[in-house]
C-alpha positions in Angstrom: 0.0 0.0 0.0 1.3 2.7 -1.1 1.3 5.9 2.3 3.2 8.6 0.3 -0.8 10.5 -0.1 -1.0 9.8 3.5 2.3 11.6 4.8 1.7 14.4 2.3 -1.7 15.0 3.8 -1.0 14.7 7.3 1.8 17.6 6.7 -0.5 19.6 4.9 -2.9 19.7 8.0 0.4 20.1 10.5 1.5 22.7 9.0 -1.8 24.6 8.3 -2.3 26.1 12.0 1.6 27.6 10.4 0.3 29.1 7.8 -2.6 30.6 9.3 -0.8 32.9 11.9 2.3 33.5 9.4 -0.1 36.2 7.7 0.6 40.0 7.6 -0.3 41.3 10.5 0.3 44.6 9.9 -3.1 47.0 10.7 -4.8 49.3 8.8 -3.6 53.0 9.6 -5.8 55.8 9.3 -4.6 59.6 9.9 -6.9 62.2 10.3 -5.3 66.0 10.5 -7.5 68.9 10.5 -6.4 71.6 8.3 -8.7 74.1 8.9 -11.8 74.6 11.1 -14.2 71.8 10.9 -12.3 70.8 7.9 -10.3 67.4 7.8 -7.6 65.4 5.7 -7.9 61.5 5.8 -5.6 59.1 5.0 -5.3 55.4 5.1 -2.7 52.7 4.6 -4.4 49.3 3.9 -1.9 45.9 4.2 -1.4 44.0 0.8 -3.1 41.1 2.6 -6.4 42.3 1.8 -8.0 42.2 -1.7 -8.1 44.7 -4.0 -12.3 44.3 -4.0 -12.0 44.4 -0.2 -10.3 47.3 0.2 -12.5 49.6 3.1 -13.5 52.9 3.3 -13.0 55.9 6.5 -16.8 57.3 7.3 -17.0 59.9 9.2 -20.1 61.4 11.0 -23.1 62.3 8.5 -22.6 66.3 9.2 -19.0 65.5 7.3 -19.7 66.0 3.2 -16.6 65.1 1.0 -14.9 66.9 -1.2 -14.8 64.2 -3.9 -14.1 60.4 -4.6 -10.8 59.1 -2.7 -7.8 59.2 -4.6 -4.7 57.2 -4.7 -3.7 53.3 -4.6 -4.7 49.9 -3.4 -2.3 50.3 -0.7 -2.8 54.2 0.1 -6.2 56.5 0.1 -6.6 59.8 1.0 -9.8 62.0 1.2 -10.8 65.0 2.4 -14.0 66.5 4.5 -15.8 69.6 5.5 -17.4 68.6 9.1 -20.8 71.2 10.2 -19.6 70.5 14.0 -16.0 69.3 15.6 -16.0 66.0 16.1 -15.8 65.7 19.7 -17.4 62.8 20.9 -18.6 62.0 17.3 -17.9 58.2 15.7 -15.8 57.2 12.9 -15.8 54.0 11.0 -14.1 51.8 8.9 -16.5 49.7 6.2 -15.0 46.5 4.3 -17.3 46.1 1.4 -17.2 42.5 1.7 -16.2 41.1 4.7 -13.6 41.8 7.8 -10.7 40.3 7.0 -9.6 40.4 11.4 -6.7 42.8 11.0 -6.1 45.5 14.1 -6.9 49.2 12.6 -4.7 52.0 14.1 -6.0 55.5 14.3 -3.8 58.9 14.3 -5.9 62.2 15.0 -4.5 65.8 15.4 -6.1 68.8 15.9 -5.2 72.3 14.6 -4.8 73.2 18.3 -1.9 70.1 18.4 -3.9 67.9 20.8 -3.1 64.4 19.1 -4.4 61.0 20.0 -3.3 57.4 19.1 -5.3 54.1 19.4 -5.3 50.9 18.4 -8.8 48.6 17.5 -9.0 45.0 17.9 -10.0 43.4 14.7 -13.1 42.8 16.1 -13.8 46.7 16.6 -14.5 48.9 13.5 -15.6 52.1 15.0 -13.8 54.9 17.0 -14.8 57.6 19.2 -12.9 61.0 18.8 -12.5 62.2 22.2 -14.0 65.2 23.3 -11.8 68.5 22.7 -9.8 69.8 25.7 -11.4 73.4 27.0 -9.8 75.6 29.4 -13.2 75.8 31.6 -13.2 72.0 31.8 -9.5 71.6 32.1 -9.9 73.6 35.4 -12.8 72.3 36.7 -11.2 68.3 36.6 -7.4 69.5 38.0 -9.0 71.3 40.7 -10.9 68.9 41.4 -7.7 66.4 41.1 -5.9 68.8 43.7 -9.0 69.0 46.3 -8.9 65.0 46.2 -5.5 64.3 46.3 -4.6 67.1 49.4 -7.7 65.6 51.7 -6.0 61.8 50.7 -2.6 63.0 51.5 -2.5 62.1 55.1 1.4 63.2 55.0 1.0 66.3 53.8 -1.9 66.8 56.1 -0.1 66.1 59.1 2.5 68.0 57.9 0.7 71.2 57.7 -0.7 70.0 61.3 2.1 70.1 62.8 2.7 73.8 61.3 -0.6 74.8 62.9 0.2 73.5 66.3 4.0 75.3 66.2 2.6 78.6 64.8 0.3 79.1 67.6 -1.7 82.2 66.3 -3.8 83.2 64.0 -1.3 85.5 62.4 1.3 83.1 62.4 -0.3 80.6 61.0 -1.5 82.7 58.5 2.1 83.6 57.3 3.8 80.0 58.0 1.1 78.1 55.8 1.3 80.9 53.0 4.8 80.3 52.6 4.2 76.8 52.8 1.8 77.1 49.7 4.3 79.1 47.6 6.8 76.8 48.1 5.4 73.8 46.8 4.0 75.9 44.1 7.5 76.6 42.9 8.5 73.3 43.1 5.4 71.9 41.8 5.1 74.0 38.4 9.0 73.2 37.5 8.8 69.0 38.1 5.3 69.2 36.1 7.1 70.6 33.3 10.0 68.8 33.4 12.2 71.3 34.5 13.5 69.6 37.2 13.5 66.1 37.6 13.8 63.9 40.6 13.1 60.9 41.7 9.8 59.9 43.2 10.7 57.0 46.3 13.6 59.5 47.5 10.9 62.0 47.5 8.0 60.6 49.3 10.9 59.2 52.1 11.8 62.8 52.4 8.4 64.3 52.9 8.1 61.5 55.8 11.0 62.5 57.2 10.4 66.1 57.2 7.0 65.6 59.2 9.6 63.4 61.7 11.5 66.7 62.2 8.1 68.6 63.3 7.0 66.3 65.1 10.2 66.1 67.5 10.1 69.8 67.7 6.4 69.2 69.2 7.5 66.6 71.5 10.5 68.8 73.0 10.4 71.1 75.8 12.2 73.7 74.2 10.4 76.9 72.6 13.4 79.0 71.5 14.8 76.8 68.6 14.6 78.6 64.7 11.2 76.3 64.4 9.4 77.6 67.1 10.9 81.0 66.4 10.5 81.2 62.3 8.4 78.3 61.1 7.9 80.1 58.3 11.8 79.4 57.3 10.7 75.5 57.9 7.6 75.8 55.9 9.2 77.3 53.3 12.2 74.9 53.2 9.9 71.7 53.2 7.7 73.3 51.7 10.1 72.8 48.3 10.5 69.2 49.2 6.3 68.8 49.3 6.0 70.0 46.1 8.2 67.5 44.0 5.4 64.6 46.1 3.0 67.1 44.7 4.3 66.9 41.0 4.4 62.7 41.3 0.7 62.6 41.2 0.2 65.2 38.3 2.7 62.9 36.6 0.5 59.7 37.2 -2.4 62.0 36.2 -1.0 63.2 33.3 -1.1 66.9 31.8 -3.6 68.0 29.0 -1.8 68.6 25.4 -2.7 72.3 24.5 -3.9 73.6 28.5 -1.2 73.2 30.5 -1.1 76.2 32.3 -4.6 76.1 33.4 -4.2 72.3 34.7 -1.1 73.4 36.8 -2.9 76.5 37.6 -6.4 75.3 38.8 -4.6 71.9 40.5 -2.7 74.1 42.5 -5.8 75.9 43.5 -7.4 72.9 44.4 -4.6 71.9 46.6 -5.1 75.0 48.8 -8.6 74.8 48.6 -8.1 71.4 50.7 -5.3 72.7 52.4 -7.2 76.0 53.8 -10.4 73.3 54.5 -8.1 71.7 56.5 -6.4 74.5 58.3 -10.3 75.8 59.5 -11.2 72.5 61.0 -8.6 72.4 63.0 -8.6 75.6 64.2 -12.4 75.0 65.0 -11.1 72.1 66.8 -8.6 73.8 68.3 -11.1 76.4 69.8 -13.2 73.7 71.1 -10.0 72.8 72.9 -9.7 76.1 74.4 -13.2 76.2 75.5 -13.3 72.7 77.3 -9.8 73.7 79.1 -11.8 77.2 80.0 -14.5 75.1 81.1 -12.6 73.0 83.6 -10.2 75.6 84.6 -13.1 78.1 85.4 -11.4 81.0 83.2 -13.1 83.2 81.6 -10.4 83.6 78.8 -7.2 81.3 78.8 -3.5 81.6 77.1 -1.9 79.7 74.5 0.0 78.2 76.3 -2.7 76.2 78.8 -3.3 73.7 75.9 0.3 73.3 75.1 -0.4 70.1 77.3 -1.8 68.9 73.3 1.9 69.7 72.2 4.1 66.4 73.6 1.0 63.3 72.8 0.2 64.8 69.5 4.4 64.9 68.7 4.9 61.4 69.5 1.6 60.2 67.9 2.3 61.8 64.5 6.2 61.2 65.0 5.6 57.7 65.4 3.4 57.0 62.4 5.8 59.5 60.0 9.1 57.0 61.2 6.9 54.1 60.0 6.5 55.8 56.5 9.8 57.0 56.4 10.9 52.8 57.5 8.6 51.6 54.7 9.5 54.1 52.2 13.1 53.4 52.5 12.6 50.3 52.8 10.9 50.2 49.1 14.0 51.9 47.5 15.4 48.1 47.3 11.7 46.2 46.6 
């Protein structure tokens, strides 16, 4: 019996899963520029896989009219649009006239303003969203928004500006020592978020723990007459630089918008004090409750700064204790 037919099959079906996957698996690119307002360019690159009769075409929403019939190749289209409306939020598809031949589609889209976006489509995916255009009014709105969230989920940096509270004592002080504080980070903030500077981020947040060590110690000592107790301004302005590069690491998980940057640095910065002055009121609210109780008890009408400094020493080595265990962890993580 003659098996030659046999072995020749049984290759054929071997090496047919081979064949299947060695196709081109390049995608289909499309590039969409806008030239002028509500006015578009497309262009697409189709792979030589598929067929000449198969060859798709780029719709765009039905307020788009084209200028004419797509010109060029097999391989290489271009057309052009006039769109009534931008086309935030609008769709745009890709149509195979006969069938999708499962190949990725890869979509390039700039703006006059320079905002550009890149995605990739599964081959099971034919139609893509443009996202909506960036606007100053917005852009503020979601940073400051970003900065009012992250300060009131900071629990270092709120701590931090606790401790300030506690060792400025008055009204007036506090005032000053928590303004330089803001300016500070400001600085610091505005050059890491545009690259200016650049540091790195687990040195950083170690830092900032330590930092919050240092105020906490002061708390916990007896003595009033060192520079901190004297100047905190000079401390909050000093760590004050250090808070803002822990500042800049989250816009830089965040991300910054294309064409508003200023405004995004601006109105997250904004936010931050927002939460930062929210916090600052409580605890001076607290702080007066304090004083009342102690009035209370003491049967004073008015009492001194100095008859709750009994808060000083617990709330030092409470806060001092949890800032070593960041700054441990932290460290530690520098090897992880």
């Amino acid at each position: 019996m003659n098996r030659t037919p046999w072995i020749v099959f049984a290759l054929l079906l071997l090496l047919q899963p081979v064949a299947a996957v060695a196709h081109d698996t390049r995608p289909l690119y499309v590039e969409i520029n806008e030239r002028d307002k509500n006015a578009f360019s497309v262009m697409w690159k189709v792979p030589i896989t598929v067929a000449a009769t198969n060859v798709p075409d780029i719709r765009l929403p039905d307020t788009c009219q084209a200028a004419g019939p797509a010109t060029g190749s097999k391989t290489t289209r271009e057309q052009t649009y006039r769109c009534g409306t931008d086309l935030s939020n609008e769709s745009i598809s890709i149509h195979y006239p006969r069938y999708n031949p499962s190949i990725s589609s890869l979509f390039h889209f700039t703006r006059l303003s320079g905002e550009k976006y890149s995605v990739v489509l599964s081959p099971e995916k034919s139609v893509w969203q443009v996202p909506e255009k960036e606007q100053t009014w917005k852009v503020a709105k979601e940073y400051m928004a970003l900065g009012i969230d992250h300060i009131l989920k900071g629990y270092d940096h709120l701590l931090f500006v606790a401790c300030l509270v506690l060792i400025s004592g008055t009204l007036r002080r506090i005032l000053i020592t928590v303004t330089g504080f803001t300016i500070a980070h400001s600085i610091t903030l505005g050059l890491a978020a545009l690259g200016l500077v650049r540091v790195a981020v687990p040195p950083v947040e170690a830092a900032v723990a330590l930092s919050i060590v240092f105020l906490a110690m002061e708390l916990a000592r007896e003595k009033r007459d060192t520079l901190t107790w004297r100047y905190p301004i000079a401390v909050s302005v000093s760590f004050g630089l250090l808070h803002g590069f822990g500042f800049a690491s989250v816009l830089g998980e965040i991300g910054l918008p294309q064409t508003e940057i200023p405004a995004a640095l601006l109105f997250f910065n904004i936010g931050v004090e927002l939460g930062q002055i929210l916090f600052v009121l409580v605890l001076i609210a607290l702080f007066r409750l304090v004083q009342s109780a102690v009035a209370s008890l003491a049967a004073k009408p008015r009492i001194r700064m100095a008859d709750t400094a009994f808060l000083h020493r617990p709330a030092g080595y409470l806060v001092g204790t949890l800032a070593a265990f960041w700054m441990v962890d932290r460290v530690a993580s520098f090897w992880a």
